[in-house]
C-alpha positions as CSV (number, residue, x, y, z in Angstrom):
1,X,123.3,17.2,151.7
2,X,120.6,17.3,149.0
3,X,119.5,14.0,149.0
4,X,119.3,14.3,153.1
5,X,117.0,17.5,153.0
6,X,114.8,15.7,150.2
7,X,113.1,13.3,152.6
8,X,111.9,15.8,155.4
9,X,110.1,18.0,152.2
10,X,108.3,14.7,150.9
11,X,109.1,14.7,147.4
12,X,112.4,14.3,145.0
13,X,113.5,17.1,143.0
14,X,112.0,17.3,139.3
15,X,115.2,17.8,138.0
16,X,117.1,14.4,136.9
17,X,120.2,13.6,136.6
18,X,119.5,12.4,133.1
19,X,117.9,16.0,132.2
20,X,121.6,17.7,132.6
21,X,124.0,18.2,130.1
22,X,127.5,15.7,130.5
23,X,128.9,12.4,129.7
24,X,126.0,9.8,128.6
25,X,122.8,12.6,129.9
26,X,120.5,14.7,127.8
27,X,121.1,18.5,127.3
28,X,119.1,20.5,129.4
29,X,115.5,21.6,127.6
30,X,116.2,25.5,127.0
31,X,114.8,28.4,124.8
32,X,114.7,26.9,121.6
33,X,115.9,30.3,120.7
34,X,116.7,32.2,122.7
35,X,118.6,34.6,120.7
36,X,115.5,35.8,118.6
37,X,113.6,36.2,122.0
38,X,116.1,38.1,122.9
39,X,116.5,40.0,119.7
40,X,112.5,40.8,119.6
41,X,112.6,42.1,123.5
42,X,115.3,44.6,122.4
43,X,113.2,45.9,119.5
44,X,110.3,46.9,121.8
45,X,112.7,48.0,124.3
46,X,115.0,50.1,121.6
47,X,111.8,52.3,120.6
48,X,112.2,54.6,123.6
49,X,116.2,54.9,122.5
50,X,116.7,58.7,123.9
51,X,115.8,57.3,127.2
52,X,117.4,54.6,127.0
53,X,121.0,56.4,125.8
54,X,120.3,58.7,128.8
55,X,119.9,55.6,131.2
56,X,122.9,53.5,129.8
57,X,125.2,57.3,130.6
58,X,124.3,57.2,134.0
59,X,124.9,53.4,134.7
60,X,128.5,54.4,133.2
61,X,128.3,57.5,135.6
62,X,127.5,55.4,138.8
63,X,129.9,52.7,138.0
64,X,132.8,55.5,137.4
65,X,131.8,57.6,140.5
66,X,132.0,54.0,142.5
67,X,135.7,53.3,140.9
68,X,136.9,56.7,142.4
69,X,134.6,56.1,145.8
70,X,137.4,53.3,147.1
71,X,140.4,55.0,144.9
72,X,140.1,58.1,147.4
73,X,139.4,56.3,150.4
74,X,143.0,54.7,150.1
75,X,144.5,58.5,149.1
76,X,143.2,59.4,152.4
77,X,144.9,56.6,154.5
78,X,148.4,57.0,152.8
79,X,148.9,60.9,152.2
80,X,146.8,61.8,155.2
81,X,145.9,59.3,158.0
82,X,149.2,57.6,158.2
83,X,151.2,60.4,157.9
84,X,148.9,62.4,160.3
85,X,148.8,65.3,157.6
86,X,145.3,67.2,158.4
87,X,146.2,69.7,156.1
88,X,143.1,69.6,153.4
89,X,141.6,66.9,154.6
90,X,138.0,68.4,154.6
91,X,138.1,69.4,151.2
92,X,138.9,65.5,150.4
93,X,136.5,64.2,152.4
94,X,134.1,66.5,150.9
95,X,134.7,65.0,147.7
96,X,134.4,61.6,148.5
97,X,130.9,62.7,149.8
98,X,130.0,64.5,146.6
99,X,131.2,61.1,144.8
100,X,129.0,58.9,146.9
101,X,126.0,61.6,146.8
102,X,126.7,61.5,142.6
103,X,126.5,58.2,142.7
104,X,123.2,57.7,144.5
105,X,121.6,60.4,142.4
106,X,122.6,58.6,139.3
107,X,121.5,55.1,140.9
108,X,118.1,56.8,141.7
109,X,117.6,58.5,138.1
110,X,118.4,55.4,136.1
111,X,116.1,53.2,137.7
112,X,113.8,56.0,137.6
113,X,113.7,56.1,134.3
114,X,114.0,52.1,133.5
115,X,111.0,51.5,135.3
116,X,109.4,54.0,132.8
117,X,110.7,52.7,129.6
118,X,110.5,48.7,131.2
119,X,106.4,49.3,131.8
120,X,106.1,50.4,128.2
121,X,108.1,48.3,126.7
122,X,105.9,45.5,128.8
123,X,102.3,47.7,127.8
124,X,103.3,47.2,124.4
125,X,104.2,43.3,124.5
126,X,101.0,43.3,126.3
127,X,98.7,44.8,124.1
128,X,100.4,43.6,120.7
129,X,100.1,39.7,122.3
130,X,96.1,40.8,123.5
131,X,95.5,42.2,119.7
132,X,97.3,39.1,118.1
133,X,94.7,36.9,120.2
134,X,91.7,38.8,118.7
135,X,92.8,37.9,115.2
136,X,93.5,33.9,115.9
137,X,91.2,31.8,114.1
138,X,88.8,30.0,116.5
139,X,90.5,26.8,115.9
140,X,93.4,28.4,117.8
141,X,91.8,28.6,120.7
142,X,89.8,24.6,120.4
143,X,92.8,23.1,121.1
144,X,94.5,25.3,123.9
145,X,93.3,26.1,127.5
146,X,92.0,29.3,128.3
147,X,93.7,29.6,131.5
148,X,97.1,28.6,129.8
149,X,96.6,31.4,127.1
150,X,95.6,34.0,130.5
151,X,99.1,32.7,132.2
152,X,100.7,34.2,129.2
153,X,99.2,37.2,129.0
154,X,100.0,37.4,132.9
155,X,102.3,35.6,134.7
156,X,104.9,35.2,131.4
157,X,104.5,39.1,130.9
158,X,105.1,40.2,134.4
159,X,108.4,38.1,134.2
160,X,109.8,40.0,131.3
161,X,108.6,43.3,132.9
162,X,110.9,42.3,136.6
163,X,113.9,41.3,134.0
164,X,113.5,45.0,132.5
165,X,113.0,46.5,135.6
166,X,116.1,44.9,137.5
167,X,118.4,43.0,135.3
168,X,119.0,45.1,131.7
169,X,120.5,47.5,134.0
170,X,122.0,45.2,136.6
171,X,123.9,43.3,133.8
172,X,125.1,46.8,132.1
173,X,126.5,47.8,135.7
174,X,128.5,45.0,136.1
175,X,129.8,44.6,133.1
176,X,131.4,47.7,133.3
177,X,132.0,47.8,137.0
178,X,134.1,44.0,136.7
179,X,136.0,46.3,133.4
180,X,136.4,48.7,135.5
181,X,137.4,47.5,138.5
182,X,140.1,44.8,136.7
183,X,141.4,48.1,135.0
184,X,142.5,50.1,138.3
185,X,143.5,46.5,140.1
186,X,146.1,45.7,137.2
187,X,147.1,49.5,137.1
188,X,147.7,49.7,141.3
189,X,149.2,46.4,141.7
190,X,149.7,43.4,139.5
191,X,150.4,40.8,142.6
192,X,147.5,41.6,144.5
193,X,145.1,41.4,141.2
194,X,146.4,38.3,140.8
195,X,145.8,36.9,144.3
196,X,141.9,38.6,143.9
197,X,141.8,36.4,140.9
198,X,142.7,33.2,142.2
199,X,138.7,32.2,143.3
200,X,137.6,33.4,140.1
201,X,137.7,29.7,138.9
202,X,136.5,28.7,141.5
203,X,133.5,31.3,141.3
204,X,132.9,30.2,138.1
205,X,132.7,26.5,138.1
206,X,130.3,27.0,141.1
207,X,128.4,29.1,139.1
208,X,128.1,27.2,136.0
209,X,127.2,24.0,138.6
210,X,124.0,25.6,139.2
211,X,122.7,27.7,136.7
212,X,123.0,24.5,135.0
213,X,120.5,22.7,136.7
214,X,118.0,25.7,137.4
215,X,117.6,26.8,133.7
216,X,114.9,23.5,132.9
217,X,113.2,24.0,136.6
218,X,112.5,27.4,135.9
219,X,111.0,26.4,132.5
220,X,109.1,23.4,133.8
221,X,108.2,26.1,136.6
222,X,106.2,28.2,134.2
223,X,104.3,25.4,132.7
224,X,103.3,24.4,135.8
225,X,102.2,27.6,136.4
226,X,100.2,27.5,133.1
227,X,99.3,24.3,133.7
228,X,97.3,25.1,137.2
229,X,95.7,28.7,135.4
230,X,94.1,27.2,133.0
231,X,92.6,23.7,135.5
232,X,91.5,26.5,137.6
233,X,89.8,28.6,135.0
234,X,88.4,25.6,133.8
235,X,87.1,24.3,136.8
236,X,85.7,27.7,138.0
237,X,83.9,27.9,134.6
238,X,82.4,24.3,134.5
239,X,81.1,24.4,138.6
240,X,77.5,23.1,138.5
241,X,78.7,20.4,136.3
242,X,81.6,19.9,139.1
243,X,78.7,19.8,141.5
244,X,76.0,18.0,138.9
245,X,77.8,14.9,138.9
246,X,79.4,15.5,142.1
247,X,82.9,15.6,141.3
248,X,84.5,17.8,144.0
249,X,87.1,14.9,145.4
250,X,88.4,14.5,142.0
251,X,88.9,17.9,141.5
252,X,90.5,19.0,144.5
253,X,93.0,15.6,143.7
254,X,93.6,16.9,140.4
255,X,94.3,20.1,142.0
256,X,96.7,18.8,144.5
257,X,98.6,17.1,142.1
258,X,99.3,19.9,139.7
259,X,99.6,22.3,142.5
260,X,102.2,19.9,144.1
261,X,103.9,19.9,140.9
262,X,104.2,23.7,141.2
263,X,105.4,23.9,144.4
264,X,108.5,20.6,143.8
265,X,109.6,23.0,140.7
266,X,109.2,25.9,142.8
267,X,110.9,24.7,145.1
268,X,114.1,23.3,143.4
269,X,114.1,26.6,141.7
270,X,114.9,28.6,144.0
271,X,116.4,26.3,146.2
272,X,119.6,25.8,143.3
273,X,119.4,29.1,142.5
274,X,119.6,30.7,146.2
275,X,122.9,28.4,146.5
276,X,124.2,31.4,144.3
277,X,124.3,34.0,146.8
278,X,125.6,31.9,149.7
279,X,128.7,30.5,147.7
280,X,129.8,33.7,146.2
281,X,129.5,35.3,149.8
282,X,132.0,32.7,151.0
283,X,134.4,33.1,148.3
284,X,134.1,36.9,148.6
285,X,135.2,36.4,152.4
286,X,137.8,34.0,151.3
287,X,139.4,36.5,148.6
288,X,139.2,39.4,151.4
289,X,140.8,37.2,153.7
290,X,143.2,36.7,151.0
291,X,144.0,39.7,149.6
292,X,144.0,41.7,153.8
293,X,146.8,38.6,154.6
294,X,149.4,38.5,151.7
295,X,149.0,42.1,151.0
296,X,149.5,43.2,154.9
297,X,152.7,41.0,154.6
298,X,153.5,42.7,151.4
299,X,153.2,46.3,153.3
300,X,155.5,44.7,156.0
301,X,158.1,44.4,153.8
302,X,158.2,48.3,153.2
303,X,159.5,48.0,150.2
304,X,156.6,50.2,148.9
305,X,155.0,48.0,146.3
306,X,152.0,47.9,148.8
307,X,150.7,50.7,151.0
308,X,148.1,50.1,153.7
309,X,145.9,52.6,151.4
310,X,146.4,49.8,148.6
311,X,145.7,46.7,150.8
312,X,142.0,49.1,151.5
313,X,141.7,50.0,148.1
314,X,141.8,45.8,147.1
315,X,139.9,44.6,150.0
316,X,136.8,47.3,148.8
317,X,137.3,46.0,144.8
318,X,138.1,42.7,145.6
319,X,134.4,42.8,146.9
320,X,133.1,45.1,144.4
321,X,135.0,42.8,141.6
322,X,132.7,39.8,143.0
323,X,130.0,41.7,143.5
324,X,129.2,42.0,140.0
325,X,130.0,38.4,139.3
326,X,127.3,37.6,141.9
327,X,124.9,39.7,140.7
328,X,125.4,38.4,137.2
329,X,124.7,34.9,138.4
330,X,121.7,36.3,139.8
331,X,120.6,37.8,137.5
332,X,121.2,35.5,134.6
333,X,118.7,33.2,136.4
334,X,115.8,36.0,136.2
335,X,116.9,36.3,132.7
336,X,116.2,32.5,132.4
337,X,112.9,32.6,133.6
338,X,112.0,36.2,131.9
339,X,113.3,34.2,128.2
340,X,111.3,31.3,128.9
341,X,108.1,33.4,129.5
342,X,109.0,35.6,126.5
343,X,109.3,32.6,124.3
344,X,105.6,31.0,125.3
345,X,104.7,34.8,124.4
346,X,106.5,35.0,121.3
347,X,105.1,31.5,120.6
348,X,101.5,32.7,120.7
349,X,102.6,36.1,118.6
350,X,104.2,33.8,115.9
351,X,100.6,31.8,115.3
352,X,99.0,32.5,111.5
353,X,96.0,35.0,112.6
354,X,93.3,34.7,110.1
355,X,93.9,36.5,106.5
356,X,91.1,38.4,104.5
357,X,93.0,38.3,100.8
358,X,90.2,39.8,98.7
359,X,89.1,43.6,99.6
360,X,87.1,43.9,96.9
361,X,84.1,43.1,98.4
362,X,84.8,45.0,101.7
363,X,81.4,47.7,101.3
364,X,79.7,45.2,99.9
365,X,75.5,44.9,101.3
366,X,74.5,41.7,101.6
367,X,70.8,40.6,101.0
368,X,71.3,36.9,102.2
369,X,71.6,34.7,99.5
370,X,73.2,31.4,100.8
371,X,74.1,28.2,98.9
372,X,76.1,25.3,99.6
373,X,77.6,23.6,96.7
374,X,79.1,19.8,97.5
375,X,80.7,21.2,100.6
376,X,82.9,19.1,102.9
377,X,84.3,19.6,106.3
378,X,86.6,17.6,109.1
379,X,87.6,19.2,111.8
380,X,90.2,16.1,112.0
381,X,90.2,15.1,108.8
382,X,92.7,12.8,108.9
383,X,91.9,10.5,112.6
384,X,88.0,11.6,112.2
385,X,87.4,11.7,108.6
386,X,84.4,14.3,107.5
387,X,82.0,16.0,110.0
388,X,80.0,17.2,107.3
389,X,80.1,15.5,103.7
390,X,78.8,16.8,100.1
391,X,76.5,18.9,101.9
392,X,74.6,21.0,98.9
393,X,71.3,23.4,99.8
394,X,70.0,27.0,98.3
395,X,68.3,29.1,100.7
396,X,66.9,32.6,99.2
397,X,66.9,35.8,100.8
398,X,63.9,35.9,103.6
399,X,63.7,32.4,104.1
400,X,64.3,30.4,107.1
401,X,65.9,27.0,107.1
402,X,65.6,24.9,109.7
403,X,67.9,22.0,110.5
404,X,67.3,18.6,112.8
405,X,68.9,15.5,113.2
406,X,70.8,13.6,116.0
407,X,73.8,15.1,118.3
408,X,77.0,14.9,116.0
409,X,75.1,14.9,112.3
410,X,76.8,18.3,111.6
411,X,74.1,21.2,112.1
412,X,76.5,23.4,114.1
413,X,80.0,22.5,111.9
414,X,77.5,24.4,108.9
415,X,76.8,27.5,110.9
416,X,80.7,27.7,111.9
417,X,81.6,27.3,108.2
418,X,78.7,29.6,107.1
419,X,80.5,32.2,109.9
420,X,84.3,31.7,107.9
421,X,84.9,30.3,112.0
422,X,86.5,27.2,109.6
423,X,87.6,26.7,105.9
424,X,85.7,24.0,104.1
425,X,87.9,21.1,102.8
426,X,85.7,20.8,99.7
427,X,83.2,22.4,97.8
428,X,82.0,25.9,97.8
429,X,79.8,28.3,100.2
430,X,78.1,31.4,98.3
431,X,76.3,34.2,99.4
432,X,74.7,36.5,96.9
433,X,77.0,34.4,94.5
434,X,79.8,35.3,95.6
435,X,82.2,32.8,97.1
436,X,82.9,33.4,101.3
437,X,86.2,33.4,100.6
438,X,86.2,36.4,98.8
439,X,84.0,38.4,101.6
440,X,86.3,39.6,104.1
441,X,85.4,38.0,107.5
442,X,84.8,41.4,109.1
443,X,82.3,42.8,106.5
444,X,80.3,38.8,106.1
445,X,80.2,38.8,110.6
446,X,79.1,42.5,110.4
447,X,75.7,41.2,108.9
448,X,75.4,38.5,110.8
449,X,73.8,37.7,114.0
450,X,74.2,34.7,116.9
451,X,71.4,33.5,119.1
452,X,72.9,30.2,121.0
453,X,71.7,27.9,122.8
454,X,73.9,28.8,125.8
455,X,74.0,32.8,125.5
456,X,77.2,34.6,127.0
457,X,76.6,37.8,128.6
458,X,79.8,40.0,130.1
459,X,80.5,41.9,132.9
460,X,79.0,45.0,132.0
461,X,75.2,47.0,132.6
462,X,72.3,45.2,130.6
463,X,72.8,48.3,128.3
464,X,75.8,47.3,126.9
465,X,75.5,44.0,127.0
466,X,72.6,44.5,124.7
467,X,74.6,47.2,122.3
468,X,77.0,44.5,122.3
469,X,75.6,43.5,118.9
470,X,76.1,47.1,117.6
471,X,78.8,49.4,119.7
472,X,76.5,52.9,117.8
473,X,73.5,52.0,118.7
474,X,71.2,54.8,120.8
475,X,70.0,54.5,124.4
476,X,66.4,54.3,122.7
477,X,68.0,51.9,120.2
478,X,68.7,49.1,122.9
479,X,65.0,49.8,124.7
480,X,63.1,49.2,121.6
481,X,65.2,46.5,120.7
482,X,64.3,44.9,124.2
483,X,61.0,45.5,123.7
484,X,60.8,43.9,120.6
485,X,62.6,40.8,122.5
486,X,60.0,40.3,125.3
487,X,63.1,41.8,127.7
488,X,61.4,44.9,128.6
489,X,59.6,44.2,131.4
490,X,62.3,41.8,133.1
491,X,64.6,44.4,132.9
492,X,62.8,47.2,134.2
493,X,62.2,45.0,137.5
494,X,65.7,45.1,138.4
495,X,67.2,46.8,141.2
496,X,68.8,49.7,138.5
497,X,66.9,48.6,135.1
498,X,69.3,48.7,132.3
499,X,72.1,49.9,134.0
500,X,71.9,47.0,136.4
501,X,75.5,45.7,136.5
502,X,75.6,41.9,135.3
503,X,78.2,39.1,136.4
504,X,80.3,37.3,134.5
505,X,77.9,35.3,132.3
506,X,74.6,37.0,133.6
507,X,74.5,34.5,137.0
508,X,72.0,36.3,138.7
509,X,69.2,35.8,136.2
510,X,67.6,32.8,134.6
511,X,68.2,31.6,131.9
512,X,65.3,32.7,129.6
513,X,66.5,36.0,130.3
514,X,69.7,35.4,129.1
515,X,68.6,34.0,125.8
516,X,65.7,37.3,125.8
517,X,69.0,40.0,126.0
518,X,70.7,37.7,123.8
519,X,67.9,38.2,121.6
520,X,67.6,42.1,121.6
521,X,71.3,42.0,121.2
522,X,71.0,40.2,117.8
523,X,68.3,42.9,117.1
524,X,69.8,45.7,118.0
525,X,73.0,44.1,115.3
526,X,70.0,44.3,112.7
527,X,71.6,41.2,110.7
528,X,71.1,40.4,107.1
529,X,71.9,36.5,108.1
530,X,70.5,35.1,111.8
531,X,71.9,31.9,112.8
532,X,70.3,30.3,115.7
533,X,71.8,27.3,117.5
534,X,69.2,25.5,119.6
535,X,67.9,28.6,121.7
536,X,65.0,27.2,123.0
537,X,66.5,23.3,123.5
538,X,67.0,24.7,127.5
539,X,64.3,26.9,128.5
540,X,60.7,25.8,130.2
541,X,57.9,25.6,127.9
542,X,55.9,28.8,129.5
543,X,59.2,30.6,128.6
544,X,59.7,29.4,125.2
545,X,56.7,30.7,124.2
546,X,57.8,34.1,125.1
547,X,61.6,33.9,123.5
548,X,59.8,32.3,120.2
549,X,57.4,35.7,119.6
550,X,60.6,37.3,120.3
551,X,62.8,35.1,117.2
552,X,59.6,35.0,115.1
553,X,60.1,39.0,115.4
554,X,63.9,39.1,115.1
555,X,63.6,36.2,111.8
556,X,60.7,38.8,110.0
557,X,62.5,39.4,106.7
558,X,66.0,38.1,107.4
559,X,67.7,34.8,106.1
560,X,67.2,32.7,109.4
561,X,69.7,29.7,110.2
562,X,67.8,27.5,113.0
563,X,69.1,24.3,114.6
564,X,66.3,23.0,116.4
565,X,66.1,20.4,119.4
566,X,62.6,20.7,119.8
567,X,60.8,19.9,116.3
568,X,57.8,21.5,116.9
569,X,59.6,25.3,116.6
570,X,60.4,24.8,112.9
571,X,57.0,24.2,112.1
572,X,57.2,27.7,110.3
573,X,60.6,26.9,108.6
574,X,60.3,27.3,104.5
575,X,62.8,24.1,103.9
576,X,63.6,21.5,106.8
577,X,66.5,19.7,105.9
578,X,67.4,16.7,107.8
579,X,71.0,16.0,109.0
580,X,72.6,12.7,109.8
581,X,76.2,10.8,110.1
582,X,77.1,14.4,108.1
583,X,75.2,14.2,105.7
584,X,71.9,15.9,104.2
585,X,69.9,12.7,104.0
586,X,65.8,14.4,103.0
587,X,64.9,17.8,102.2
588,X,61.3,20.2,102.0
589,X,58.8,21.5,104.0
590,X,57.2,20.3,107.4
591,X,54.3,18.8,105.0
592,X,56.3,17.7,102.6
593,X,58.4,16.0,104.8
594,X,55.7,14.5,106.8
595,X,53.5,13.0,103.8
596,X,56.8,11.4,102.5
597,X,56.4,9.4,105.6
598,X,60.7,9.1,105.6
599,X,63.4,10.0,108.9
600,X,62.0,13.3,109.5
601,X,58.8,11.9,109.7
602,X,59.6,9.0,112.1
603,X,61.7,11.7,113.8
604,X,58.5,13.9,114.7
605,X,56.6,10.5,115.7
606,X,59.1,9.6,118.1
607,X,58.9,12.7,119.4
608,X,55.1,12.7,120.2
609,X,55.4,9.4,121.8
């Protein structure tokens, strides 16, 4: 029937034959451990324990109450219907309508209350995963996409928070309804039980058939889901490049193959799992049918082993005895899904974040001291070898050193490693003398500042994108800092001034305006250390006049860091040193550099040509 539904649909199933545990065939990828995930949900979940204890009673309440529901229905029939005795018969029915108005109650307040303790138990995953992000190293996030990363922090998250919601108490009520109910079948009558369980086999090899196959589709299902997040964010992010090189076809075919991924998962998914509730309806006809035939021959008899009230009682708990076993089927696929999402989480929570050992320095005021001593760096050291090799220089408080050379000769790797962004592999960075290692990142980033070439501004009022560099900083603060950037009279041309709200990534102005609020920002940060990665390399020349009065004020006393593209803006460097293949091939001043007639020089003649 399968194979005959696959063709109309257009694709096969991603689930092989080969992917399912048996005779000769792989075991089906799982949770590598799914008992820890497990384990960690039920700590966040265990920290609201008084509501929780308070929940669990009244899931034990409602499944009682729905025990006595049927038990009193078949009183009725035999010690008042059938013998036509409507003496007290109110007062009984009233009861069974208190049972049933209990029960809803206590349905109603458990859910209630797991909804409240599931969205906090869910706000906590969700901010410890958001804060375990913040303290990643950056080479965390180099070699993961950032719309994968979002689809945990999302889609994996709201799949733990609709298992909490549904299933913790789903799987607690049936338990102890299936408990329950087996309890009061054996006690009324031991035939009948036994004739209920005769399709529990049945049930359960049917069962086991499918959740089988869906566990690795719903996995697969989530990295697919990943998968498209993060070729979406990417492609979103990089669309003038799409539209620069005109690359839209093969973007929309890349998008229709892992979107048609998505949907054959999908769609396997939840076509093997919604098999569940269509085989256990038939088997719960076929054990009503059943129980309502052998037992109303039993009652025939008269020899009082069965009453009709009995034969009612079993055909209500013969469903409510599957019922649970259905929605435990159901539910364990949810669980499946939720695990799967909890472990990617998990996965991300378990990553080293980056470790500041020495505190002794934490209050320490720098004054911009910086030397590198032999230093080495890969960021692959062993497929690429060394980005940056024996790399030694001493640049004194005040100064600026500038640093040129071809794409790929390692001027950005020695900001990154001057930033604690990466370790060195050899050698030694100091600052005032004292090794970076031993400066806690926080207190070294705190006095320093970023100008890049490509300047990222949030979605927020120029304001705070400006006090971005320093959260304290005064109204009057971030003005005078713009001023001092050349931003001043841009920014008071726009439709609200500085509380004109920005796009993501400032798209509504040019570029030299970006790099001018970039700019203030590092101003307003007032940095010990500036480091300056190409930001003129993309601006006009009219504009680049402007932004370089605006550096030339922000470098005025402060160690400055500055990659250049264009050699004519480190004409006012103190040392150029020269980069190339990773290495620090010539060192000194513009005119020293020039009257040794060597690569810089033939470097600043090529550029004049």
């Amino acid at each position: 029937m399968l194979r005959a539904i696959r063709k109309p649909f257009g694709y096969e199933p991603v689930l092989k034959k080969e992917d399912i545990k048996g005779p000769g065939r792989k075991k089906v990828e799982r949770a590598s451990d799914w008992k820890s995930v497990l384990f960690r949900i039920w700590k966040l979940v265990d920290e609201q324990r008084g509501l929780l204890i308070t929940v669990l009673a009244l899931v034990f309440v409602s499944s009682v109450l729905a025990l006595l529901g049927p038990l009193l229905i078949g009183k009725i029939i035999d010690h008042y219907i059938i013998p036509k005795d409507f003496d007290g018969l109110g007062v009984v029915i009233g009861l069974l309508i208190a049972i049933y108005a209990g029960q809803s109650l206590a349905l109603y307040l458990q859910s209630f209350w797991m909804v409240g303790i599931a969205q906090q138990t869910v706000y906590r995953l969700r901010t410890n995963l958001f804060e375990h992000l913040q303290k990643l190293p950056v080479t965390f996030f180099d070699k993961r996409q950032h719309g994968e990363l979002m689809s945990r922090v999302t889609n994996d998250i709201e799949n733990v928070s609709q298992t909490l919601n549904s299933s913790f108490i789903q799987v607690f009520s049936s338990i102890l309804t299936l408990v329950g109910t087996l309890a009061v079948m054996l006690y009324l009558s031991p035939i009948l039980t036994l004739l209920t369980m005769i399709i529990v086999p049945v049930m359960f090899t049917a069962i086991r058939w499918i959740t089988r196959r869906t566990g690795l589709l719903y996995k697969e299902q989530q990295q697919a889901v990943g998968t498209l997040n993060g070729m979406i964010e990417e492609t979103i992010s990089g669309q003038r490049i799409v539209k620069a090189f005109s690359q839209e076809e093969r973007v929309m075919e890349e998008f229709a193959e892992k979107s048609g991924r998505l949907r054959r998962t999908g769609f396997w998914a939840l076509t093997y799992s919604g098999f569940i509730p269509k085989v256990m309806n038939m088997l719960n006809n076929a054990s009503f049918a059943i129980v309502a035939g052998i037992g109303g021959l039993l009652a025939l008899k008269g020899d009082g082993l069965v009453t009709i009230g009995t034969i009612v009682i079993f055909s209500e708990f013969a469903r409510q005895f599957t019922r649970p076993l259905n929605d435990l089927a159901n539910q364990f696929n949810t669980v499946l899904s939720a695990i799967a999402g909890a472990e990617r989480v998990f996965r991300i929570m378990d990553e080293p974040i980056e470790k500041d050992e020495a505190t002794a320095h934490r209050d320490t005021v720098l004054k911009g001291d910086v030397e590198f001593r032999d230093v080495s760096f890969g960021y692959a050291v062993e497929t690429d070898g060394y980005t940056i090799q024996n790399v030694s220089f001493h640049v004194k408080p005040g100064e600026t050193a500038a640093f040129v050379g071809a794409t790929g000769a390692g001027k950005t790797t020695i900001m990154q490693l001057l930033a604690r962004f990466y370790e060195v592999d050899g050698g030694q960075i100091l600052i005032d003398g004292i090794p970076i290692t031993e400066l806690p990142r926080q207190t070294l980033r705190n006095q320093m500042a970023f100008v890049l070439q490509d300047p990222f501004l949030f979605e927020a009022t120029v304001l705070e994108n400006i006090r971005y560099g320093r959260l304290d900083a005064t109204d009057e603060e971030v003005m005078a800092a713009a001023k001092k950037a050349n931003a001043h009279t841009f920014i008071s041309r726009l439709e609200n001034g500085y509380e004109t709200v920005l796009t993501a990534d400032g798209g509504e102005i040019s570029q030299g305006q970006k790099q001018l609020l970039s700019i203030a920002r590092a101003l307003v940060a007032d940095p010990v250390i500036l480091l300056l990665d190409e930001a003129t390399s993309s601006i006009d020349t009219v504009t680049e006049l402007e932004i370089q009065e605006a550096l030339e004020r922000l470098m005025e006393g402060r160690t400055s860091f500055v990659i250049a593209h264009r050699l004519n803006t480190v004409r006012k460097a103190d040392t150029v040193y020269v980069m190339g293949q990773g290495k620090l091939i010539e060192s000194g001043s513009q005119e020293e550099l020039i009257e040794r007639q060597g690569v810089y020089y033939q470097m600043l003649t090529e550029a004049k040509v």
